[in-house]
C-alpha positions in Angstrom: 0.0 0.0 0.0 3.0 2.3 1.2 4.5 1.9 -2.6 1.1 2.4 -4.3 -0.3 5.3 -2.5 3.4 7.0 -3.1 3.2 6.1 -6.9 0.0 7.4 -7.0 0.5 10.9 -5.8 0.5 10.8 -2.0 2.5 11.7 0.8 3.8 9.0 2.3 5.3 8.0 6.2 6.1 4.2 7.0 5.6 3.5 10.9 8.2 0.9 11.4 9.8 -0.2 15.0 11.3 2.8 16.5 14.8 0.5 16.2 14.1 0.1 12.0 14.1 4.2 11.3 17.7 4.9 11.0 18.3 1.9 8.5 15.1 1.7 6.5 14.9 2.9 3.2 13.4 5.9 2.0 12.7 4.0 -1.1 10.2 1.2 -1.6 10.9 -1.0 -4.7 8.1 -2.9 -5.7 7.6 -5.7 -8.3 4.2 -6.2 -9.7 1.6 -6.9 -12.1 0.9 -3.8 -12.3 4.5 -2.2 -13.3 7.5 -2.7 -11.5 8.4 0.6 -9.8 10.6 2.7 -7.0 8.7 5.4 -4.3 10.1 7.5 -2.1 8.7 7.7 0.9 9.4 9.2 4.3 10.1 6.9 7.6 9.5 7.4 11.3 8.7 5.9 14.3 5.7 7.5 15.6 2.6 8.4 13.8 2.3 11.9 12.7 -0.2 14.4 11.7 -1.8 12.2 8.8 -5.5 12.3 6.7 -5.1 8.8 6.7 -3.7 5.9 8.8 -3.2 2.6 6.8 -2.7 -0.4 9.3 -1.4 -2.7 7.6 0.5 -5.0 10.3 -0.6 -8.6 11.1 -3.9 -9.1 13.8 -1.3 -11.3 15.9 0.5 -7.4 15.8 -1.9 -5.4 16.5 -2.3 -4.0 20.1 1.7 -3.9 20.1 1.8 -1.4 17.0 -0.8 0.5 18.4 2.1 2.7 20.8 3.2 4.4 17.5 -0.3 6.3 18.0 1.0 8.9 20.6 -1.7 11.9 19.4 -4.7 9.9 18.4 -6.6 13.5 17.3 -3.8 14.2 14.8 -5.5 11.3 12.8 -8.5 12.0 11.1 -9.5 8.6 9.9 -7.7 5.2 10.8 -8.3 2.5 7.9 -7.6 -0.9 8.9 -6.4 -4.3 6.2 -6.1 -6.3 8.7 -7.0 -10.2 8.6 -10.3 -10.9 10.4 -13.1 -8.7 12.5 -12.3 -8.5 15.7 -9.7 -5.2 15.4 -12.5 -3.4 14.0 -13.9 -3.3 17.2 -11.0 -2.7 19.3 -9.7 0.5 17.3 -13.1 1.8 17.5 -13.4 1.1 21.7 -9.6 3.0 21.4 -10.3 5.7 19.1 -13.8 6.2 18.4 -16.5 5.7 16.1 -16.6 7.6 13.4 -12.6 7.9 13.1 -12.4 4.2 12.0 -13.7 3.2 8.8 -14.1 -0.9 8.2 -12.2 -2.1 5.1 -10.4 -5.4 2.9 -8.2 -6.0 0.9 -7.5 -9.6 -1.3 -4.3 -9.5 -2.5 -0.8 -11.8 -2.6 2.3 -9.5 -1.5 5.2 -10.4 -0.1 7.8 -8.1 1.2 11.1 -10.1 0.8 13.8 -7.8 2.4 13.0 -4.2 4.0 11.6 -1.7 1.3 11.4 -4.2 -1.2 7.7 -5.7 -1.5 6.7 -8.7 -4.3 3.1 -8.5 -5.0 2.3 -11.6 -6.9 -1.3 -12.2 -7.5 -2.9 -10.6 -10.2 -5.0 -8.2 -8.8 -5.2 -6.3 -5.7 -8.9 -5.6 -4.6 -10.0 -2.7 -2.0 -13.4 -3.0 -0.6 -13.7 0.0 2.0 -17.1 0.9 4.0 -19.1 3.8 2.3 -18.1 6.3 5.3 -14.8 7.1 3.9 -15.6 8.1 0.9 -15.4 11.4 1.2 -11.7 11.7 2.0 -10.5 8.7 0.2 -12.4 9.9 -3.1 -9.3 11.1 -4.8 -6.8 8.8 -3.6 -9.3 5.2 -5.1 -9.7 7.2 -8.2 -5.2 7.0 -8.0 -5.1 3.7 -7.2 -7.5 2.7 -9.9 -5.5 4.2 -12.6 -2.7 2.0 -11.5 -4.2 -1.3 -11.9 -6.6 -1.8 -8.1 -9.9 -2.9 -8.7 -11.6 -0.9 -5.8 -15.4 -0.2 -4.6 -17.0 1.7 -1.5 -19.7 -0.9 0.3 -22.5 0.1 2.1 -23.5 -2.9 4.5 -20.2 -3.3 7.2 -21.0 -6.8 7.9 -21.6 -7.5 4.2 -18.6 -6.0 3.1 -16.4 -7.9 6.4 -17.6 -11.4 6.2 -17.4 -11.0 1.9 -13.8 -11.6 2.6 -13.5 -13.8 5.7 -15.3 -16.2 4.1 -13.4 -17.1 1.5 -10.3 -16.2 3.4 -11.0 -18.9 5.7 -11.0 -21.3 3.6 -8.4 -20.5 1.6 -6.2 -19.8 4.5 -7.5 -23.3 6.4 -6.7 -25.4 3.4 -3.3 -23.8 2.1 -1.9 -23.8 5.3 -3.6 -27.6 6.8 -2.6 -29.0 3.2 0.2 -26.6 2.5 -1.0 -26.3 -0.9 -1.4 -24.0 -3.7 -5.1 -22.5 -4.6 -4.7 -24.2 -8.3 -3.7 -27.7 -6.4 -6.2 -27.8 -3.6 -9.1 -27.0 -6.2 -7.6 -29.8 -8.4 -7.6 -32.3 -5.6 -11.2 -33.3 -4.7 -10.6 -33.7 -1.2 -9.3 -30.6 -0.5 -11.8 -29.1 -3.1 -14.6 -30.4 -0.9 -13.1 -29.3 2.5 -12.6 -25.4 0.9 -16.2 -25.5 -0.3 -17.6 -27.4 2.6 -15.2 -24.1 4.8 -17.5 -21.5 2.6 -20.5 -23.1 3.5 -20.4 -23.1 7.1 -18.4 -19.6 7.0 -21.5 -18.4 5.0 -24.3 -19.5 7.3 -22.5 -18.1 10.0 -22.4 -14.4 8.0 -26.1 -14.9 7.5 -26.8 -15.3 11.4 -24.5 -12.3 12.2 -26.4 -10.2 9.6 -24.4 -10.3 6.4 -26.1 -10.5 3.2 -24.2 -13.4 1.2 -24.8 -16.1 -1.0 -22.5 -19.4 -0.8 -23.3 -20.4 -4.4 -22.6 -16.8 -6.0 -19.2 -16.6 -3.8 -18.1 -20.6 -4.6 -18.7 -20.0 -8.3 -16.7 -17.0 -8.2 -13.9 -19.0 -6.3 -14.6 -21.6 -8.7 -14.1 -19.6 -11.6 -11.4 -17.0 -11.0 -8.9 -19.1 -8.7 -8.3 -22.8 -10.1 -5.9 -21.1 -12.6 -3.9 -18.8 -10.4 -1.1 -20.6 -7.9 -1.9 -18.4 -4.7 -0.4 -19.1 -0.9 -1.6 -17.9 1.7 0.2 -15.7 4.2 -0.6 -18.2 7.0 0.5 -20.8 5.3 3.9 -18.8 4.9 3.9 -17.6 8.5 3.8 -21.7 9.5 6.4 -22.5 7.2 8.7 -19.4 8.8 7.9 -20.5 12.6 5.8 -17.2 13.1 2.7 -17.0 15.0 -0.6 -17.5 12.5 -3.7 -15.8 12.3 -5.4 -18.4 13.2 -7.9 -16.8 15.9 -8.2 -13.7 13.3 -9.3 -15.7 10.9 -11.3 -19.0 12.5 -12.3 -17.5 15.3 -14.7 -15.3 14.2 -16.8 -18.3 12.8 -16.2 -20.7 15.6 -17.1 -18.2 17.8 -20.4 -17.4 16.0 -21.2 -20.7 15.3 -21.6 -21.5 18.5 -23.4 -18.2 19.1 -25.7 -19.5 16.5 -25.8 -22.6 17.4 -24.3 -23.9 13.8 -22.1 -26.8 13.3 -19.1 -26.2 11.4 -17.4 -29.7 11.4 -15.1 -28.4 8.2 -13.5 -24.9 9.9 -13.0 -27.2 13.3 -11.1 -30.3 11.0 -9.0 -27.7 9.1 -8.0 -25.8 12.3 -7.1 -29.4 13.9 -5.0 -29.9 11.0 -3.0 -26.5 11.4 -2.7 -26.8 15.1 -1.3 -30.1 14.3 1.2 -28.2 11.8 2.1 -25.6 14.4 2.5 -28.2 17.3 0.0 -26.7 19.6 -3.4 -26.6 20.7 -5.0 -23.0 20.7 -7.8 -23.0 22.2 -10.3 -22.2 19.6 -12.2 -25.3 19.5 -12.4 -25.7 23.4 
């Protein structure tokens, strides 16, 4: 995003660990689909006066990069990509309401040594509630020149659970089966246990007031994704030792399943199978 929003016009400041500044470039080299490309960009430790804050660290990262925020009313919105749900509502409990606006992103990047990201799937889609679009007008119509598809949703819940669900599964299988999205469609096991994921991702959506279809968003999986060899950043976090989103990501449909009342027996066999990968139990299913 850092790369993009700089190509595109803006004025950009990393946050990075207050121990990164001195040695992280002021340049972000970025290969991509898009247009391989250089930004410069300014670095610091804390946040400063900004229209916009991007969060774009891991949920397992979350509360700890929240210290870079030392004036809170020197932001005037807070957008965060963040895997998941839940930091929706912990930003807004922090920093208000209004100040932060729910939004996704679906996208494959990788950033391979500091400053220098890989962005390997082909296309980078931004799905960002209706109340920003008054500020972020301008700066969609940027990133849409450059190659993001990009839309402002009305329904929060719609637009939140639009990605989870398939992100679940896609996460679920990659990492249980570590597999590509091209070989777990191609393998009817698998297949079945991705599908079977939307499903039960889906009905819990429904009960917590999204409006989604499982058949519209399977075919779409179905027939956008059984060509493209995608992995999924948990599935690279296991293979580096790092700490998954697994609650992030599972845990909001184990947890409203059982709100609900809704059996999910495909989310709880995949997250068996990743806990088994990790070597550790995590409490989700208890």
């Amino acid at each position: 995003m850092g790369a993009s929003l700089a190509r595109s016009g803006a004025d950009v400041t990393l946050v990075v660990r207050r121990e990164s500044v001195a040695r992280y470039p002021r340049k972000l080299r970025l290969q991509s689909p898009f247009g391989d490309f250089e930004a410069d960009v300014s670095v610091a430790a804390e946040v400063p006066p900004v229209d916009v804050l991007w969060i774009t660290v891991k949920a397992t990262q979350l509360e700890s990069s929240l210290s870079a925020i030392t004036d809170p009313t020197s932001v005037r919105m807070i957008l965060p990509l963040l895997n998941g749900l839940d930091h929706v509502a912990l930003l807004r409990s922090t920093y208000g309401q209004k100040k932060v606006v729910a939004a996704t992103i679906a996208v494959e990047s990788e950033r391979v040594s500091p400053g220098q990201i890989i962005h390997r799937s082909p296309f980078a889609r931004l799905n960002i509630s209706s109340a920003g679009h008054a500020l972020l007008e301008n700066t969609i119509d940027r990133l849409q020149a450059i190659g993001f598809e990009c839309r402002f949703v009305d329904d929060e819940p719609t637009l939140m659970w639009s990605k989870l669900v398939f992100l679940a599964a896609f996460a679920l299988t990659s990492t249980a089966g570590d597999k590509t999205t091209d070989a777990i469609l191609a393998d009817p096991e698998w297949r079945q246990l991705g599908l079977a994921c939307i499903r039960e991702a889906c009905s819990v959506a429904v009960a917590e007031g999204a409006k989604l279809d499982a058949d519209a968003i399977i075919s779409t999986v179905l027939n956008t994704l059984a060509k493209i060899r995608m992995r999924s950043s948990m599935q690279k976090d296991v293979e580096q030792g790092k700490t998954p989103e697994l609650d992030a990501i599972a845990g909001p449909i184990l947890r409203g399943a059982r709100k609900h009342q809704i059996v999910t027996p495909a989310v709880r066999k995949l997250v068996v199978a990743v806990e088994s990968r990790i070597g550790r139990e995590t409490g989700l299913l208890d």
